[in-house]
N, C-alpha and C positions, 0 to 999 in steps of 0.2 A: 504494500500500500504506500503510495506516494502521498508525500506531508499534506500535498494540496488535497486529495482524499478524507485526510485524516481530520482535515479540518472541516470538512463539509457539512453544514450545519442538518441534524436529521431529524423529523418532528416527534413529539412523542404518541403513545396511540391517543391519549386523552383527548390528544390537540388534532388526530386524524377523523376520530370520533366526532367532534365536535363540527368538525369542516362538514361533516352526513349533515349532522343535523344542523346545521348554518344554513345549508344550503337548500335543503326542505320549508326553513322559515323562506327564505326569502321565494321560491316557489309556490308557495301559497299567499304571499303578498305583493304581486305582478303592478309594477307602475312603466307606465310611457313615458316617453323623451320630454325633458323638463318638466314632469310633475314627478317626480319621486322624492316626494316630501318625508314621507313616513319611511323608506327605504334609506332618506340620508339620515333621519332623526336616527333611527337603528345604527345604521353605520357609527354613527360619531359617541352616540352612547358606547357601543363596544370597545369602540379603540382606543377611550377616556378609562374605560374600565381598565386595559390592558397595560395603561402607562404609559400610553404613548398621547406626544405634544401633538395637540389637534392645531393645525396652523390653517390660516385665512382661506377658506373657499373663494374660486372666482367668479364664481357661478352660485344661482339660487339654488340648485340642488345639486349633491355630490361631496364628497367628502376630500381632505388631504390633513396626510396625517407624519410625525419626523418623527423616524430612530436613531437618537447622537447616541454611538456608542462612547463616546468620549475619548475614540482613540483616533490613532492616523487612518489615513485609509477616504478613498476618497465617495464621491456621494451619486447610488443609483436609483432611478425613477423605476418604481414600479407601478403598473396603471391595470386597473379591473374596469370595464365598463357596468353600468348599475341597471339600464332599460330594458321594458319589457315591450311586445310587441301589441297591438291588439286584434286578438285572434281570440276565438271563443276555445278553450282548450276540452280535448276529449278524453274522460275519466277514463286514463289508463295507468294511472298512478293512486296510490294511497295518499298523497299528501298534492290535492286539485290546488289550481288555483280560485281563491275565493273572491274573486272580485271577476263578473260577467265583462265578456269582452275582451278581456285584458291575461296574457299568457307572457311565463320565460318559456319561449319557444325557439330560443339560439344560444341558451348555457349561462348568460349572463348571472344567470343565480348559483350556477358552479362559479364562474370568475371572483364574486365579491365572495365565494365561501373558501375557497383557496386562497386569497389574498388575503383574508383572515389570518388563515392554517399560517400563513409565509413570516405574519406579521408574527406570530405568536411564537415560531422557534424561533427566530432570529433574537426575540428577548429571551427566549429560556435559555439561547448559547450565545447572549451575549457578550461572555469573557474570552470568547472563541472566535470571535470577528471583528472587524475592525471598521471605520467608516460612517458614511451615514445611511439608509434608506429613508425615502421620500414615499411615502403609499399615497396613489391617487386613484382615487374613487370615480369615476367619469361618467357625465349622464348624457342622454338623448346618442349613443353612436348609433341608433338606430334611422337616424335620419341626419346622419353624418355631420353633426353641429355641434356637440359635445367640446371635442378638442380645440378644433377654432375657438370657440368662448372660450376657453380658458387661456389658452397661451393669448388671444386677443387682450381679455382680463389682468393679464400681470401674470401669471404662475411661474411662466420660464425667469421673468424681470423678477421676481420673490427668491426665486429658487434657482440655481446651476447646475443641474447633474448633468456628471459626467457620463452618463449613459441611462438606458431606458429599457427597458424588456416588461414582455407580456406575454398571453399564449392566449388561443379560443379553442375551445371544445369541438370536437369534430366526430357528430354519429354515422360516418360516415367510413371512417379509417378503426381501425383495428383497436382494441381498447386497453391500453397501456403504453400505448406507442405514442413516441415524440417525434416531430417531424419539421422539418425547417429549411432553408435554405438562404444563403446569400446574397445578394443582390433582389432581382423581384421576386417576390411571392405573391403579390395579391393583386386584381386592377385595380385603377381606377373607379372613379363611380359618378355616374352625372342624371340626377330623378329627371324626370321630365313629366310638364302637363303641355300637350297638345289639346287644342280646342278648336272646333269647327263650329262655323256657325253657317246657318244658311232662315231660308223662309219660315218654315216650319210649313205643317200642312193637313189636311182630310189623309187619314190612314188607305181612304178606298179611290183615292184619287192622282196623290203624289207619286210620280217618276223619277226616273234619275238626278234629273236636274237639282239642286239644293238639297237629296235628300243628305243630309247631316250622318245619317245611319249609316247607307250605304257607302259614303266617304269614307266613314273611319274604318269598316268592315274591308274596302281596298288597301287604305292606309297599311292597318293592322298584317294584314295578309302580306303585305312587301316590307314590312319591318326589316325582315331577316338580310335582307340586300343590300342595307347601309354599311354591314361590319364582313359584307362576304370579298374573300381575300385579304382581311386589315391581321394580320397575325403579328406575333413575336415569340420565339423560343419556340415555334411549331403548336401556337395554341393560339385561335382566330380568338378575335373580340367578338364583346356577345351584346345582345339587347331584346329587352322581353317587355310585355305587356303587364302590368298586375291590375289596372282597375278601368273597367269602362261605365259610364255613368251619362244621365239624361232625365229631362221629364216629360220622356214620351210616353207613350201607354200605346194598348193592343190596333189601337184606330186615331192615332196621333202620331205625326213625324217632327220630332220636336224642333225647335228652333235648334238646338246648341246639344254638343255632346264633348264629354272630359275623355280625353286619353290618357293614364298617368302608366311610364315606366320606366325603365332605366337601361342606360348605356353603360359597358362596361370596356374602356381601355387600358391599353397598357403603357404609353408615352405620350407627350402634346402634340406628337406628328400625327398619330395611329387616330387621337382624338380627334383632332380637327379637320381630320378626312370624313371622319363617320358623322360630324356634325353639317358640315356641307354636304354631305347624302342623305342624311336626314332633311336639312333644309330644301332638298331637289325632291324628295320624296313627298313634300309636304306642297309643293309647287305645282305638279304633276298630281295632286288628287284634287288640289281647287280649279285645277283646269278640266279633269277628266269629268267634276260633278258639279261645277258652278258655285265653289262652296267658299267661304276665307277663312281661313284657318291663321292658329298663331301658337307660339312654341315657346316655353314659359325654363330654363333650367332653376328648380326650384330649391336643390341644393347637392352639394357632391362633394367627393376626396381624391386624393392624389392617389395614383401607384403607391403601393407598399414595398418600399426598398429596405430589404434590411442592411447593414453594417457588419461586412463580412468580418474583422476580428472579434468584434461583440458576437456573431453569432456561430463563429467556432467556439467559443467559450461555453458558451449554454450548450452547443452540443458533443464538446466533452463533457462535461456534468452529468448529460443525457448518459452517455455510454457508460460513464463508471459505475451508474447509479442502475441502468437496464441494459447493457451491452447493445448489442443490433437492433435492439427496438428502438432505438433512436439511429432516424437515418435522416437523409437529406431529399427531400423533392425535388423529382426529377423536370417536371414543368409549372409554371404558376399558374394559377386557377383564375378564372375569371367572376371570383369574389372578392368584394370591399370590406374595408374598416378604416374607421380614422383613427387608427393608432399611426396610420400610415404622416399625419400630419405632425405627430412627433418627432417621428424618424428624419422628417427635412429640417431636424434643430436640433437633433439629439442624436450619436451613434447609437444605435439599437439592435434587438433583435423581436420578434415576435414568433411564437412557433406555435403548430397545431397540438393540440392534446387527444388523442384517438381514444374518443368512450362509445364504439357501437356494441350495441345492446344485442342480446344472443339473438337469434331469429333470421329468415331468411332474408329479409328486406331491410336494408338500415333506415329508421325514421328520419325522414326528410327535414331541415333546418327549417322554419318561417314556416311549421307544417301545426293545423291541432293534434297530431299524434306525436310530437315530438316527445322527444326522453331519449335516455344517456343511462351508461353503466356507471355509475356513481364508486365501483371499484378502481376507477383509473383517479379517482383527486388524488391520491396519493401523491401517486407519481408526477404529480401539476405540483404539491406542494413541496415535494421534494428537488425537481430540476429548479422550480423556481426560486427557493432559499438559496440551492447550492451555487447556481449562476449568478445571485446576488452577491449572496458571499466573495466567492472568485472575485467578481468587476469590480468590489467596492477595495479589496486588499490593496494597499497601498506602491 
């Protein structure tokens, strides 16, 4: 065992135990993007209880919280996002969410229970580390505005760390398994509302011309052609539909219809090609139907680049701690987070945590049947003390 091993901070079960049931609470009390009142009230109680200095929020809800170990050693960010999505969730757990509408249906309530777990050894071995940790609690990444507010806010101008690491749950990868890579992992992200507007009309009369309907049912169908051939590292950019909306009815073609979804790139080149196809696509349906239409980017994140020395670091950690199950990703995915808006201010790393649950089919992210094999936080609490540890050693 090498010293750097020996010193690797490792939690106790008390403190693993605890992460289950942390994470249970905060899955039965599901909040959305800037309302997670009662989710920060909880947070900042905890972390008051544990002895740790509760420092300035930049933001109305969300937590930040400082470990001075009192020694050398210099100072890493670590960041859990806190939001829930709202989605009506489906009783396939013992511990539902209690509030209608409202689900953690992307792990979020594993994040802040392992960031817990992180906070809580890193004090029990605190004569064993050096440094500072910075815990940040972050709200709304589900509508990618969380981060901006805060480094907007002050947090980075408060605070200087020298590095940043995170990780998100993935029911999707293998459950125990750590997964990362350097440079890109994640895309970009850009929502959109597209809106058409035309006459409106008698359901038993209206034609092609201004029908609103029929526009966006064109529109929608040729989405897929703004991002065909846009790739990098052999993985095309993607973009998808999630909400269509109107107030027409069975024998009404209504005036006006919302398009809302999202673009996913990987660089400002790849983007700005797909957004000029977008904008041709959108030209080409108020010609094809007599309609005007308008394209609203309602809000988005950068690529997620990580910082290749920060994330060799975590995934040695990874190896010592589960040998080959921590490996490297072979291409980056065409999923978002704004942790990614850290990383353009901060060397970082972020990496996948693989909790898929036994069964043939892994439960889908942003889904009401989501859930996770709650056996793998361990292993989140564990790489993530230990790569804290490491980055913050002097």
């Amino acid at each position: 065992m090498t010293d750097e091993e020996a010193r690797t901070p490792l939690p106790s079960k008390s403190v693993l135990d605890d992460v289950v049931d942390l994470r249970r609470y905060f899955h039965k009390h599901p909040e959305v993007s800037f309302s997670e009142h009662e989710t920060s009230r909880y947070l900042k109680e905890r972390l008051r209880e544990m002895g740790l200095d509760l420092e300035s929020c930049p933001t109305e809800t969300g937590a930040v919280a400082l470990l001075d170990t009192g020694r050398p050693g210099k100072t890493v960010m670590l960041r859990a996002d806190i939001d829930a999505l709202p989605i009506q969730e489906e009783p396939n757990v013992d511990f539902p969410s209690r509030i209608d509408g409202r689900m953690h249906a992307c792990g979020h309530d594993a994040h802040m229970a392992i960031m817990i777990g992180v906070a809580r050894t890193l004090i029990d071995r605190i004569w064993d580390v050096g440094g500072k940790y910075l815990f940040v609690f972050q709200p709304a990444e589900e509508i990618v505005e969380g981060a901006k507010a805060m480094i907007a806010r002050g947090l980075l101008d408060d605070h200087h760390p020298d590095s940043v690491i995170g990780l998100h749950i993935a029911s999707f990868i293998e459950s125990g398994t750590v997964i990362s890579k350097p440079g890109l992992l994640w895309a970009g992200s850009d929502a959109f509302d597209v809106k058409f507007a035309g006459p409106g009309g008698h359901g038993g009369m209206m034609g092609r011309r201004g029908n609103v309907l029929a526009a966006q049912a064109f529109f929608v169908e040729r989405l897929h052609t703004v991002v065909e051939g846009l790739e990098q590292e052999g993985v095309q950019c993607h973009t998808t539909v999630g909400n269509i909306s109107s107030d027409g009815a069975w024998n009404i073609v209504p005036r006006g219809v919302l398009v809302q979804g999202s673009l996913r790139t990987f660089n400002a080149e790849l983007r700005e090609q797909a957004l000029d196809r977008l904008h041709d696509l959108l030209n080409e349906t108020q010609s094809e139907f007599e309609v005007t239409s308008s394209l609203d980017l309602v809000h988005g994140t950068v690529p997620l680049m990580n910082e290749p020395n920060v994330t060799r670091t975590v995934l040695d950690v990874g190896h010592e701690l589960i040998g080959d199950r921590a490996s490297l990703l072979g291409r980056p995915l065409t999923v978002s987070d704004d942790f990614a808006e850290f990383l353009t201010r901060i060397p970082g790393c972020y990496f996948m945590l693989g909790a898929r649950p036994e069964g043939d089919h892994p439960p889908a992210h942003h889904s009401p049947g989501f859930r996770i094999d709650e056996a793998a936080l361990p292993i989140g609490v564990k790489v993530l003390a230990g790569a804290a540890a490491r980055l913050a050693a002097p």
